[in-house]
Every structure is written in C-alpha cells, then in structure tokens.
DSSP file (Angstrom, degrees, kcal/mol; ACC not computed):
  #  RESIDUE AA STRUCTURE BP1 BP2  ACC     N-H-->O    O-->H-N    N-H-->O    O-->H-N    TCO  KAPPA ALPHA  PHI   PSI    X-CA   Y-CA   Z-CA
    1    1 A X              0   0    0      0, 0.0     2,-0.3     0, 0.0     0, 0.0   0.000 360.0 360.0 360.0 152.0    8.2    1.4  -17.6
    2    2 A X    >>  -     0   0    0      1,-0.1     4,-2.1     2,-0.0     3,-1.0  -0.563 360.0-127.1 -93.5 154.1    5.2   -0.5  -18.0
    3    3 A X  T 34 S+     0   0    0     -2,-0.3    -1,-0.1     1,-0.2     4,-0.1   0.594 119.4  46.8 -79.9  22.1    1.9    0.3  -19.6
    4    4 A X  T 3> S+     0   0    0      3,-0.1     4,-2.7     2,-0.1     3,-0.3   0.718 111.8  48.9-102.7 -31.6    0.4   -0.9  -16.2
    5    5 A X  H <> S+     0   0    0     -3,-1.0     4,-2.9     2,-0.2    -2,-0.2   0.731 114.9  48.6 -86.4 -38.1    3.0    1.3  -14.1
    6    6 A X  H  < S+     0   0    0     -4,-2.1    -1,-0.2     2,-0.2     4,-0.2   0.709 111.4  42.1 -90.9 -13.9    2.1    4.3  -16.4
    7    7 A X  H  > S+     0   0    0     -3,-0.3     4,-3.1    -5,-0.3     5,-0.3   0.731 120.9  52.3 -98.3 -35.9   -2.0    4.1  -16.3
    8    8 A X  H  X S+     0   0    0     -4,-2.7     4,-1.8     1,-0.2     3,-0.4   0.940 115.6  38.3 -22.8 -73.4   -0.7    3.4  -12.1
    9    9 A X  H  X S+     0   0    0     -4,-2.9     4,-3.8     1,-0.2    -1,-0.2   0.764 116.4  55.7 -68.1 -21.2    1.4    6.7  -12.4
   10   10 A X  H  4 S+     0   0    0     -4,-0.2    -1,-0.2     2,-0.2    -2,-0.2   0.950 113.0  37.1 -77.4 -38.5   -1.5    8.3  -14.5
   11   11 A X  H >X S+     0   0    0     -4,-3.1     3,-3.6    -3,-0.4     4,-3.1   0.970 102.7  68.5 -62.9 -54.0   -4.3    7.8  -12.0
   12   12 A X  H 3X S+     0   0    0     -4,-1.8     4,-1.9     1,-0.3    -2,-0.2   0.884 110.3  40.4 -10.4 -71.1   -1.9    8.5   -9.1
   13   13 A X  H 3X S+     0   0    0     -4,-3.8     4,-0.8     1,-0.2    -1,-0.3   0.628 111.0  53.1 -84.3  13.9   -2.1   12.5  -10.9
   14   14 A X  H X> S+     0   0    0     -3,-3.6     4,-3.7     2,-0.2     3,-1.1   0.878 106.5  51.4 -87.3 -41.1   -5.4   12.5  -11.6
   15   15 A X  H 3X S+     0   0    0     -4,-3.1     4,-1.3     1,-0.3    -2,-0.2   0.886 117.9  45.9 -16.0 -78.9   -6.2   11.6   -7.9
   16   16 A X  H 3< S+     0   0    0     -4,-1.9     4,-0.4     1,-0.3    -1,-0.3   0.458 103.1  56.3   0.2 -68.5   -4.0   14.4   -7.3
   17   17 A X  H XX S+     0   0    0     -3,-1.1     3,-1.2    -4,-0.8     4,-0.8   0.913 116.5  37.9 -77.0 -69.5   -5.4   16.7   -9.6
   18   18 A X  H 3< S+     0   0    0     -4,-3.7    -2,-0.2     1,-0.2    -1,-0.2   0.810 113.3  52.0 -55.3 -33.6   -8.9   16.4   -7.9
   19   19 A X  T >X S+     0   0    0     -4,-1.3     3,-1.3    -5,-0.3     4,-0.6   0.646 101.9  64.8 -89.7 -26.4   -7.9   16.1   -4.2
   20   20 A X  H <> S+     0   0    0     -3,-1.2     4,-0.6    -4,-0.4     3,-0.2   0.821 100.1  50.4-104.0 -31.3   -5.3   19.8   -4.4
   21   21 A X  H 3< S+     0   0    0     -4,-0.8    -1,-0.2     1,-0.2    -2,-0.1   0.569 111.3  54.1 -77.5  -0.3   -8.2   22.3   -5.0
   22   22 A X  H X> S+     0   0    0     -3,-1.3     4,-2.0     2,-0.1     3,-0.8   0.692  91.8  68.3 -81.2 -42.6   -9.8   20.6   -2.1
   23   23 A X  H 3X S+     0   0    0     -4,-0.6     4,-2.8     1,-0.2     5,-0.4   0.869  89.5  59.0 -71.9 -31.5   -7.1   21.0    0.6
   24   24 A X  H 3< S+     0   0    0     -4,-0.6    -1,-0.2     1,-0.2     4,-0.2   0.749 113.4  44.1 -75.8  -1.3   -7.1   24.7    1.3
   25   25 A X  H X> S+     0   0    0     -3,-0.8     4,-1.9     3,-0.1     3,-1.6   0.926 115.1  43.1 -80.0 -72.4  -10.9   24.3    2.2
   26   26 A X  H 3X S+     0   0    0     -4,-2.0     4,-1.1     1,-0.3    -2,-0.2   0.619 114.1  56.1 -66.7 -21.4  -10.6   21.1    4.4
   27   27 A X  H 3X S+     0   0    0     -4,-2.8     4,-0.5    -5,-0.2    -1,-0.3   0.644 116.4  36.4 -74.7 -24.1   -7.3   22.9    6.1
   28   28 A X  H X> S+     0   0    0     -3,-1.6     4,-1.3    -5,-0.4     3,-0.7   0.975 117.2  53.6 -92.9 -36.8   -9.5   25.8    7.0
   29   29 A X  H 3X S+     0   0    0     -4,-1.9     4,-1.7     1,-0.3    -3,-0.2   0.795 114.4  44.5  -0.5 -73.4  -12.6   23.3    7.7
   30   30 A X  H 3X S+     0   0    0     -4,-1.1     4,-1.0     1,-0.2    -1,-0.3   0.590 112.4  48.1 -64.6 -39.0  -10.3   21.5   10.0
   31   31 A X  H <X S+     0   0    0     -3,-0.7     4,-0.9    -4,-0.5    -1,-0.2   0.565 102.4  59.0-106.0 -10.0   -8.9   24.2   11.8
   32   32 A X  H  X S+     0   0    0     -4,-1.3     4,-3.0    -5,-0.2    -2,-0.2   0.936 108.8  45.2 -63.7 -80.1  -11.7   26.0   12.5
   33   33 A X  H  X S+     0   0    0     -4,-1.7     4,-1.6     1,-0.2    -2,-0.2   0.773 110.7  52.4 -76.3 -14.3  -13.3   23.1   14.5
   34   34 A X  H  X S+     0   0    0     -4,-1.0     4,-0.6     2,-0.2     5,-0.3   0.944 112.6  49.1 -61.5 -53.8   -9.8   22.1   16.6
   35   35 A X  H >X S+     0   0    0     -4,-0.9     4,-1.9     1,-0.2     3,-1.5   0.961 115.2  45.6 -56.5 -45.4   -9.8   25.9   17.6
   36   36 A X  H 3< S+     0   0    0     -4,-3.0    -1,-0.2     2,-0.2     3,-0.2   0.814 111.4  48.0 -34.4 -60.5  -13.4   25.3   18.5
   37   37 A X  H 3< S+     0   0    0     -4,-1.6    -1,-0.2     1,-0.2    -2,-0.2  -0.090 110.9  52.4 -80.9  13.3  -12.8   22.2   20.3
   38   38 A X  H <X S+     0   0    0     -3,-1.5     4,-2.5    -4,-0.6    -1,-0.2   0.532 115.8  44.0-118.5 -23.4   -9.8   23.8   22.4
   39   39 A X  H  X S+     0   0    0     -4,-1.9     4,-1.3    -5,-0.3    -2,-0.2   0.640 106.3  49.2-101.9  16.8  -11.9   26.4   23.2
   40   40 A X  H  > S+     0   0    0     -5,-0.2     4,-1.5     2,-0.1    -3,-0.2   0.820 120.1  51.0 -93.2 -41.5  -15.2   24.6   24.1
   41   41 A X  H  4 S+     0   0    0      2,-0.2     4,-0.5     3,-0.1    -2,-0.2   0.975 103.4  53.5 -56.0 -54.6  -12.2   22.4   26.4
   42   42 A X  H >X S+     0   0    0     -4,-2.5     3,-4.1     2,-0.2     4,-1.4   0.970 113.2  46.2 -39.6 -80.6  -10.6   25.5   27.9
   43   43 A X  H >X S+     0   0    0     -4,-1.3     4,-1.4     1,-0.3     3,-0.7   0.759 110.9  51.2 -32.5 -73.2  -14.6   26.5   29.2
   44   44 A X  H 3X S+     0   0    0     -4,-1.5     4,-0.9     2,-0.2    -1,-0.3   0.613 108.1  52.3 -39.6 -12.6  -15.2   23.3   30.4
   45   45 A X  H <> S+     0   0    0     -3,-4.1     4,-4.3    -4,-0.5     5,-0.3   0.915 110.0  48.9 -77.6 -53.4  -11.9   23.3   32.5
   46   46 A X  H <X S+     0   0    0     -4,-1.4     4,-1.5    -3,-0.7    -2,-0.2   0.771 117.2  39.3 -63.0 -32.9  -12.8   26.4   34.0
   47   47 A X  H  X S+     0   0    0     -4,-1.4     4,-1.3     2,-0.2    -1,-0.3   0.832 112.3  58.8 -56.5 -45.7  -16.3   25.2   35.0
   48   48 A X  H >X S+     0   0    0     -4,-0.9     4,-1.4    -5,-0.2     3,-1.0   0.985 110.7  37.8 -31.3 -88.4  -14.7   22.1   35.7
   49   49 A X  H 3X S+     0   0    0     -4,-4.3     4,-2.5     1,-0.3    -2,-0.2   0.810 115.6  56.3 -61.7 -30.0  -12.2   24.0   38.5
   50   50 A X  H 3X S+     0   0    0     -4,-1.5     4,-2.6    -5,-0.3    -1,-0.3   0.952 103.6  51.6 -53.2 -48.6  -15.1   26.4   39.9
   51   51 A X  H << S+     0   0    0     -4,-1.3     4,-0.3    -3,-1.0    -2,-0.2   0.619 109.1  54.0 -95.4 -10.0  -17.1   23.8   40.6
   52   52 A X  H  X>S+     0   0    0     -4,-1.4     5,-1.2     2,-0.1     4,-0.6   0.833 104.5  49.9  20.5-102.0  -14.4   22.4   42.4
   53   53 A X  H ><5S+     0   0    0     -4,-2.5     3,-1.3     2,-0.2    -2,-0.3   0.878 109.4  49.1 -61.5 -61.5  -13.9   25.0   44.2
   54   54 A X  T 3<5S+     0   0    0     -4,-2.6    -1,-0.2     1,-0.3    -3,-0.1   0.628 106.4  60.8 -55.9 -26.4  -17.9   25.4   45.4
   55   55 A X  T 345S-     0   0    0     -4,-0.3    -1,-0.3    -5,-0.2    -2,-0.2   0.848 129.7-102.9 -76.0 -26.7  -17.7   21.8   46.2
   56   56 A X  T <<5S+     0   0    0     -3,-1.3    -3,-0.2    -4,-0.6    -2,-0.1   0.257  72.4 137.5 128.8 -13.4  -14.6   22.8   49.0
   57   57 A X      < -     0   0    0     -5,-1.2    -1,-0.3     1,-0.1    -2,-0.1  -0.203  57.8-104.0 -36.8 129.8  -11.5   21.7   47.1
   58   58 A X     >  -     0   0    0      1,-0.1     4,-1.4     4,-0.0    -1,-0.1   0.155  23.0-116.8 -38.9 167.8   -8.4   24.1   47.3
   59   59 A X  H >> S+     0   0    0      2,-0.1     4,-1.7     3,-0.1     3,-0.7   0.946 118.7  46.2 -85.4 -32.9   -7.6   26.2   44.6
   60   60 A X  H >> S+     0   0    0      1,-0.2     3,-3.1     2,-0.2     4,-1.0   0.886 116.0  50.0 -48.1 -76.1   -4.0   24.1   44.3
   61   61 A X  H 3> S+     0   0    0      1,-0.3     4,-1.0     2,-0.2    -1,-0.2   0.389 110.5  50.8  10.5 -71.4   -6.1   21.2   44.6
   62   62 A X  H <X S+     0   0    0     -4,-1.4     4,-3.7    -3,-0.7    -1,-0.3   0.796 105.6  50.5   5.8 -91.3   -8.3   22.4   42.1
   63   63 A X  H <X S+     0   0    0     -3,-3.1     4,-2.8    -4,-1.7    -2,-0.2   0.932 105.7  54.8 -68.2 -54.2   -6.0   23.2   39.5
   64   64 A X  H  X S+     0   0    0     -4,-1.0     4,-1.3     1,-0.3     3,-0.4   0.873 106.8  45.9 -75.2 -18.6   -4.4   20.4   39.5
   65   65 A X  H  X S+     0   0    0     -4,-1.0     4,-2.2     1,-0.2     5,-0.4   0.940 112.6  53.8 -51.4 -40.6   -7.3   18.0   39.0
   66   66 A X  H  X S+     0   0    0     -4,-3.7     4,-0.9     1,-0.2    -1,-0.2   0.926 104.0  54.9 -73.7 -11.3   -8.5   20.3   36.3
   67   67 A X  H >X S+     0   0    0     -4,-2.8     3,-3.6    -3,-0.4     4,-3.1   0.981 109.8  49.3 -58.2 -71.2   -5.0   20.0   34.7
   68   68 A X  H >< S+     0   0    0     -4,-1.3     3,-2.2     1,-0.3    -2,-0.2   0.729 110.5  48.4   0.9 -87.7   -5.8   16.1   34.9
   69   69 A X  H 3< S+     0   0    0     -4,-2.2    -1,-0.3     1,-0.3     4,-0.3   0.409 115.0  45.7 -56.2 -12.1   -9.3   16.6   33.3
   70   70 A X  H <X S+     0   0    0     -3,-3.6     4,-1.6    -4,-0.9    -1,-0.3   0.598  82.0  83.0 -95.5 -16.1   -7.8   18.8   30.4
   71   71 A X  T X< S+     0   0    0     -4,-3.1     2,-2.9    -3,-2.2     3,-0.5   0.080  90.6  68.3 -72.1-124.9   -4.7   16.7   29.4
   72   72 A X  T 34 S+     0   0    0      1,-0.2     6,-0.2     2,-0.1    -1,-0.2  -0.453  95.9  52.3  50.8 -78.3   -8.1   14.8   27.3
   73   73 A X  T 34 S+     0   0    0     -2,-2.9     2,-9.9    -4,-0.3    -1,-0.2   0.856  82.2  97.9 -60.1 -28.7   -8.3   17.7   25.2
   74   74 A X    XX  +     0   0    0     -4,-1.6     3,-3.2    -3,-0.5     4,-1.1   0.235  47.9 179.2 -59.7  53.9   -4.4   17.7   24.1
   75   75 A X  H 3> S+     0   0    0     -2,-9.9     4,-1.7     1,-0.2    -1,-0.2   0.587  73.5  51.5 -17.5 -49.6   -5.1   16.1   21.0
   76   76 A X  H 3> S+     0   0    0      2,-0.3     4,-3.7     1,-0.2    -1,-0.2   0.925 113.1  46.6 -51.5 -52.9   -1.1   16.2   19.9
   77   77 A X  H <> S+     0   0    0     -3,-3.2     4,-4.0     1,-0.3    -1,-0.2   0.868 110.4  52.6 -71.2 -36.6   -0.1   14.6   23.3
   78   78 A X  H  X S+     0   0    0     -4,-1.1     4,-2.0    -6,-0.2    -1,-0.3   0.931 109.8  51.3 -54.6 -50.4   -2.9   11.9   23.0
   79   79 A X  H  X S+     0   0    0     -4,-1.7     4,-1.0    -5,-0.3    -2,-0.2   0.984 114.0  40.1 -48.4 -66.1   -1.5   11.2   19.7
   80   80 A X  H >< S+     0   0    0     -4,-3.7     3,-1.6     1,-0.2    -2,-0.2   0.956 108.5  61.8 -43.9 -59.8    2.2   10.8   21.0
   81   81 A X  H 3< S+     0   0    0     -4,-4.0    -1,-0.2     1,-0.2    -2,-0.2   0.902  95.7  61.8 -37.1 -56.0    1.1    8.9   24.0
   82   82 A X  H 3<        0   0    0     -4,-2.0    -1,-0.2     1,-0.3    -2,-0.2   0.715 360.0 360.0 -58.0 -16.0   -0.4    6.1   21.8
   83   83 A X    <<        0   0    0     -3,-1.6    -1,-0.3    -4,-1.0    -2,-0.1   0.393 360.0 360.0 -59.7 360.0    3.0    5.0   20.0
C-alpha cells in the first residue's frame, strides 16, 4: 500500500470516527419529523375530503380524490417513481 492510500484509508476512519456518535441522534432527529410530516399529511387529507364533501362531492368521489392528493405525501413511492 501506499503512503497516500494509507493517510486516504486513515482519514476515511477518522471521518468515521466523528460521523458514528452522531447517527443515533440524526436517526431519531429524522424520524421524528417523517412521523410528523405523515401525520400533519394524514390531517390535511381528512380536511382535504370533508371539504369535499361540504362542497357536494360524493363520499366515493371524495375519497378518491383525497387518495390522489395524499399519494404527495408517500415519500418512499415518490422516491421509486423517480427512477
């Protein structure tokens, strides 16, 4: 190995070393505000399909639009979809 390929590999674990006492913070961080931002999406559906409804849409009708107006929030599926 080379002594460029070993101060490479050396930084590489210091990186490491700094970044791993970090992640169980920035995994609860993270996952806090998705749960958040599925359930500030859930309310908004349901506001969403009420108001719907008040305008004179069906409930089928309804629902499915508000399905429509939620696939947004499916972060995962948005993901998939872009590939």
């Amino acid at each position: 190995m080379t002594k460029k390929a070993e101060e490479n590999g050396n930084a590489n674990s210091e990186l490491f070393g700094m970044i791993l006492p970090l992640l169980p913070n920035l995994l609860l961080k993270s996952g806090w505000a998705f749960l958040r931002f599925k359930m500030d999406a859930k309310r908004g559906g349901s506001i969403f399909q009420k108001e719907l409804m008040n305008q004179g849409l069906d409930k089928t009708t309804a629902a499915e639009l508000t399905e429509i107006y939620l696939e947004g929030s499916n972060l995962f599926q948005s993901l998939i979809n872009r590939h």
